[in-house]
GULUM-193516 format. One record per residue (C-alpha): y, x negated, z negated; residue in three letters. Coordinates in Angstrom, 2 decimals, padded with zeros to 5 digits. Layout:
// GULUM-193516
{north->Y&east->X&up->Z&residuo->ALA}
...
// end
This chain:
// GULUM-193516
{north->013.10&east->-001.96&up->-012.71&residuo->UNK}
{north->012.36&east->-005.28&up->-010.46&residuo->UNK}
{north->013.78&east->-007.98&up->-011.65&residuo->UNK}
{north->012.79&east->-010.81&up->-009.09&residuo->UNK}
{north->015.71&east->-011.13&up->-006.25&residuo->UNK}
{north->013.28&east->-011.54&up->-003.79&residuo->UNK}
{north->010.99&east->-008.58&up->-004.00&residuo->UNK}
{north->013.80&east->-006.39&up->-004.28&residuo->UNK}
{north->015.12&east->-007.80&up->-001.27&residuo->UNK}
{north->012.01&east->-007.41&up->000.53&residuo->UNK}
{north->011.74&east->-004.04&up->-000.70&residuo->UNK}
{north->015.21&east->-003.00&up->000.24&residuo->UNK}
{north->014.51&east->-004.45&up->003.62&residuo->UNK}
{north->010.77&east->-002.63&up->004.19&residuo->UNK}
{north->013.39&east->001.02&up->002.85&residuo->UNK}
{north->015.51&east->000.29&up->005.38&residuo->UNK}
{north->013.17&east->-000.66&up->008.34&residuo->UNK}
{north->011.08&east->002.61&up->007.81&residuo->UNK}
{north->014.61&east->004.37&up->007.86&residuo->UNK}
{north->015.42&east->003.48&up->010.92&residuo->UNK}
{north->012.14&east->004.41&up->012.06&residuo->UNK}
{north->012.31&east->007.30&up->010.69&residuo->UNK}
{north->016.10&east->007.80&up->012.48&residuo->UNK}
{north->014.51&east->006.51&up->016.01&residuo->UNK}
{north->010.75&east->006.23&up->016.84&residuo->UNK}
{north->009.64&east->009.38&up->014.63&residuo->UNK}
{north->012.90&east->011.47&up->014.62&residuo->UNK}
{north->011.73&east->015.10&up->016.21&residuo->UNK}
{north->008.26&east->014.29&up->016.20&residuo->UNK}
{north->005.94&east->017.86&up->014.70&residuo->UNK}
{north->003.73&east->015.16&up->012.08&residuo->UNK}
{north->007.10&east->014.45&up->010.16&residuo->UNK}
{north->007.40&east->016.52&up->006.73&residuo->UNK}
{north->011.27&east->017.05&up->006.57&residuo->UNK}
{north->010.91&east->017.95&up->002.58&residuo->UNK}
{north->010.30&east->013.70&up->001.91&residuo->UNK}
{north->012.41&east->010.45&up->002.68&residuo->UNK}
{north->010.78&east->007.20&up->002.32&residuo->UNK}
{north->010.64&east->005.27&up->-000.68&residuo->UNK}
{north->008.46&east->001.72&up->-001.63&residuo->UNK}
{north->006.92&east->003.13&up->-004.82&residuo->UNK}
{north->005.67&east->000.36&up->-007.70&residuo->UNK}
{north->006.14&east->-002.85&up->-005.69&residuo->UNK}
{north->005.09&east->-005.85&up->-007.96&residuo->UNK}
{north->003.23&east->-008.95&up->-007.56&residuo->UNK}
{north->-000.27&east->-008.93&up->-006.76&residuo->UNK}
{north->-003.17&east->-011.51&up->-007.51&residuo->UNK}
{north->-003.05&east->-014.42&up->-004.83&residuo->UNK}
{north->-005.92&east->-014.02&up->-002.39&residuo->UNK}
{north->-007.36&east->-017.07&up->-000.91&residuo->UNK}
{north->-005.35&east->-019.31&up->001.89&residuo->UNK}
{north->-002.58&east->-015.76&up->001.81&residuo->UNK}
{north->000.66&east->-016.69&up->000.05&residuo->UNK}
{north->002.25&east->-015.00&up->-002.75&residuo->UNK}
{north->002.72&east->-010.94&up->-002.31&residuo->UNK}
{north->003.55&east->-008.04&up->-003.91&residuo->UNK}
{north->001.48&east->-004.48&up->-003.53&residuo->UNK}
{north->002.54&east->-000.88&up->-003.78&residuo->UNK}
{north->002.84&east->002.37&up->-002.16&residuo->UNK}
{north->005.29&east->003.26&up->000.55&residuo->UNK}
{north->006.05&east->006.80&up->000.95&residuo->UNK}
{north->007.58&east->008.41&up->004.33&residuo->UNK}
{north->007.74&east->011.91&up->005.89&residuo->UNK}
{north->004.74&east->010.82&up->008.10&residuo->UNK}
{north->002.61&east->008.65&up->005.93&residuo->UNK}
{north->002.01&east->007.26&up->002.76&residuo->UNK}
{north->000.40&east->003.80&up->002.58&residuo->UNK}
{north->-000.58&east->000.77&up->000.21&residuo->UNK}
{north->000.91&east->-001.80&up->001.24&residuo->UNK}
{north->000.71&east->-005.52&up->000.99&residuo->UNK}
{north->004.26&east->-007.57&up->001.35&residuo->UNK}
{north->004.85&east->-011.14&up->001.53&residuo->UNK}
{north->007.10&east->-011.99&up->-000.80&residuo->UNK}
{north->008.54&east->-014.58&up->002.24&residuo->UNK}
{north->008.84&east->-013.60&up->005.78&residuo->UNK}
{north->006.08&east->-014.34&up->007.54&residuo->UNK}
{north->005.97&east->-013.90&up->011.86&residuo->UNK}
{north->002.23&east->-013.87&up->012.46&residuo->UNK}
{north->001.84&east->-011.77&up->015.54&residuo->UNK}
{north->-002.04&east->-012.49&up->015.56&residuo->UNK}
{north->-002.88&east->-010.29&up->012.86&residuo->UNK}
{north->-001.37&east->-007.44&up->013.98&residuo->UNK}
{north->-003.85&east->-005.02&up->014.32&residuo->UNK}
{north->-006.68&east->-007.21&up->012.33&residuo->UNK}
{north->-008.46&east->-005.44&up->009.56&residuo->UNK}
{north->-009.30&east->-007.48&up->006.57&residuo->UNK}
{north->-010.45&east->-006.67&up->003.00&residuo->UNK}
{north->-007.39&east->-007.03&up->000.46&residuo->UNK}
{north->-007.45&east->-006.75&up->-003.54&residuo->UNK}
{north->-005.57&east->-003.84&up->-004.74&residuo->UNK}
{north->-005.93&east->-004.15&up->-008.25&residuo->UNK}
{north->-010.10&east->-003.83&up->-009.45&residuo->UNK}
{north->-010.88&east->-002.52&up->-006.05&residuo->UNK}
{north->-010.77&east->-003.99&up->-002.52&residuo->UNK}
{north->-009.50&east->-002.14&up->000.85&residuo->UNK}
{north->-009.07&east->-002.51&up->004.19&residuo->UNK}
{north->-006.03&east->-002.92&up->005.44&residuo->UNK}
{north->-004.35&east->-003.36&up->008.89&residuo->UNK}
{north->-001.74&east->-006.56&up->009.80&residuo->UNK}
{north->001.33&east->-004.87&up->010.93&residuo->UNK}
{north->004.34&east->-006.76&up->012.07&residuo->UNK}
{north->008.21&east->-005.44&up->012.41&residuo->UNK}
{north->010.96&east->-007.37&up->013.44&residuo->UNK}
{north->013.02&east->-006.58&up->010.66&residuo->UNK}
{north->010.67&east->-007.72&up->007.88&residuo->UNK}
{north->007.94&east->-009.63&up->009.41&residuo->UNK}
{north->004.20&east->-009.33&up->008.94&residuo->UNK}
{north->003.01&east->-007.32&up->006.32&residuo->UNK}
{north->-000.51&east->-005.15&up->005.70&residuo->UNK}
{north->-001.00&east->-001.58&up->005.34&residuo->UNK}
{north->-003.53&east->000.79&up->004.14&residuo->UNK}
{north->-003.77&east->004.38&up->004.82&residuo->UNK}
{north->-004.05&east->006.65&up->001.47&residuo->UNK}
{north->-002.35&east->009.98&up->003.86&residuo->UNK}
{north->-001.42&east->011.12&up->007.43&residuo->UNK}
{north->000.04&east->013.58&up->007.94&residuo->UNK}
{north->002.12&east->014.26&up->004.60&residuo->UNK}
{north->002.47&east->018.17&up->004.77&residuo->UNK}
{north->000.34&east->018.52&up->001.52&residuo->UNK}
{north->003.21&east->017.39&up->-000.40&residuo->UNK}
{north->006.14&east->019.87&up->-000.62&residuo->UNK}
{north->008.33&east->017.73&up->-002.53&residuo->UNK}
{north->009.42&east->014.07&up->-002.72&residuo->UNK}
{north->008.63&east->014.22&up->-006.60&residuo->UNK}
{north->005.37&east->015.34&up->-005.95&residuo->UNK}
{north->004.69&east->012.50&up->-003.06&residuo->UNK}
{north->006.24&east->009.94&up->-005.70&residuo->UNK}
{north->004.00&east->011.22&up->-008.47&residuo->UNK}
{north->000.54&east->010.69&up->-006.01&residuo->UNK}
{north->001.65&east->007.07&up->-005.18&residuo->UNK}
{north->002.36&east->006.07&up->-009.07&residuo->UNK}
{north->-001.12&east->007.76&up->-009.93&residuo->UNK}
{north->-002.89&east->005.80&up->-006.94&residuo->UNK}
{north->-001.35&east->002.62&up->-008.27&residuo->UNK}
{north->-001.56&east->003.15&up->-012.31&residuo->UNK}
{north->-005.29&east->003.87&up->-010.99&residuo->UNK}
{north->-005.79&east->000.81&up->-009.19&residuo->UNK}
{north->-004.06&east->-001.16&up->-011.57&residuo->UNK}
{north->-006.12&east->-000.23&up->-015.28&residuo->UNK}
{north->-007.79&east->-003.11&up->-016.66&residuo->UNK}
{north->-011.19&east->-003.21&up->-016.99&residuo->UNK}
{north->-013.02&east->-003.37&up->-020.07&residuo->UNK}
{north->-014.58&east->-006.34&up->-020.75&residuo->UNK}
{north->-018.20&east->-005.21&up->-020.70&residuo->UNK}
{north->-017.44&east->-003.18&up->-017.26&residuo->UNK}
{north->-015.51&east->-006.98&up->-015.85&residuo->UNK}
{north->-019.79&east->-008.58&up->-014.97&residuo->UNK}
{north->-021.17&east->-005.23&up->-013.60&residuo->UNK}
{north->-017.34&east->-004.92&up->-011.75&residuo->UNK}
{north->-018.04&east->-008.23&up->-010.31&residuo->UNK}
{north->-021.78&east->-007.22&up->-009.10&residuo->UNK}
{north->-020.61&east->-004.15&up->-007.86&residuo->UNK}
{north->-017.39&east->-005.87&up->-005.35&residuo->UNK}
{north->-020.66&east->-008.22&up->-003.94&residuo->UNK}
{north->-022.53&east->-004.76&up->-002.74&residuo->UNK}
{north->-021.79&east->-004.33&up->001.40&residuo->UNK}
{north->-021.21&east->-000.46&up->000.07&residuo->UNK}
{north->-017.89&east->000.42&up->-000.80&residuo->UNK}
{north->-016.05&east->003.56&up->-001.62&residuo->UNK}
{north->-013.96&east->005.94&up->000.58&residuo->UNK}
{north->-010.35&east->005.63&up->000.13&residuo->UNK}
{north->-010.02&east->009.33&up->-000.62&residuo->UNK}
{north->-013.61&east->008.89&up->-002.80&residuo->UNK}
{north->-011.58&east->006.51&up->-004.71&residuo->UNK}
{north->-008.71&east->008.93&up->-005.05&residuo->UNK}
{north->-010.85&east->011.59&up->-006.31&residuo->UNK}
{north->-012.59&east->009.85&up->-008.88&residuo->UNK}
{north->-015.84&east->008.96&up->-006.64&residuo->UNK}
{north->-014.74&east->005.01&up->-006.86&residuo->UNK}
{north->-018.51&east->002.78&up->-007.85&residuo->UNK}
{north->-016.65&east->000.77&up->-009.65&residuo->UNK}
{north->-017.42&east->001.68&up->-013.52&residuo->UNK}
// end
């Protein structure tokens, strides 16, 4: 249960946004799976990265896609990183993600885990994918792993998202 007013706001507002996408922009189209609805799954505050204010992470499901996703925890209107890749913490591991921006919620980041959804039959089952991504993302290392963790995240290589997924992540 979230307990901080404003990421449940923010949350409630990202719902509702995707909603209405889903009620406009994607309505009809063949790449929606009508067996799922869109839910933010496991929203909470994420580490602060560098010169980025404060955030929360999690997974946003819809009938089309199901993303990580990286939410100021204040509106933000920066139209110049829409489209921008950067590399965002998730957790132990780092991603690329891509600066999105939506009238009704601002600027936020997303990550691709799936598109198209029609591997998932059921909402419970789409649900259950996005709380395993995240209770993955989110273990704590061990200390002895935290120094070869750290030499590993300074490597140019980094893993696939779906690598990651399916327990091919480098990171120990």
């Amino acid at each position: 249960m979230i307990t901080d007013p404003m990421l449940a706001y923010r949350m409630s507002a990202l719902e509702a946004l995707f909603r209405q996408i889903a009620d406009t922009r994607m309505a009809g189209l063949p790449i929606v799976n009508g067996a799922l609805r869109i839910e933010a799954v496991g929203f909470e505050p994420c580490a602060s990265e560098p010169d980025l204010p404060a955030a929360a992470s999690g997974v946003l499901v819809t009938p089309w896609f199901m993303n990580l996703v990286r939410l100021p925890l204040a509106r933000e209107d920066e139209l110049g990183r829409v489209g921008v890749t950067r590399r965002l913490a998730v957790g132990r591991e780092r991603f690329d993600f891509i600066g999105a921006h939506e009238a009704a919620v601002g600027t936020f980041d997303a990550c691709s885990l799936f598109s198209p959804m029609f591997d998932f039959a059921s909402q419970d089952t789409a649900v259950a994918t996005a709380q395993a991504v995240l209770a993955r993302l989110r273990e704590p290392l061990p200390e002895a792993a935290k120094d070869a963790a750290k030499d590993a995240a300074e490597q140019p290589e980094r893993p696939a998202r779906r690598g990651f997924l399916f327990g091919r992540s480098r990171t120990p």
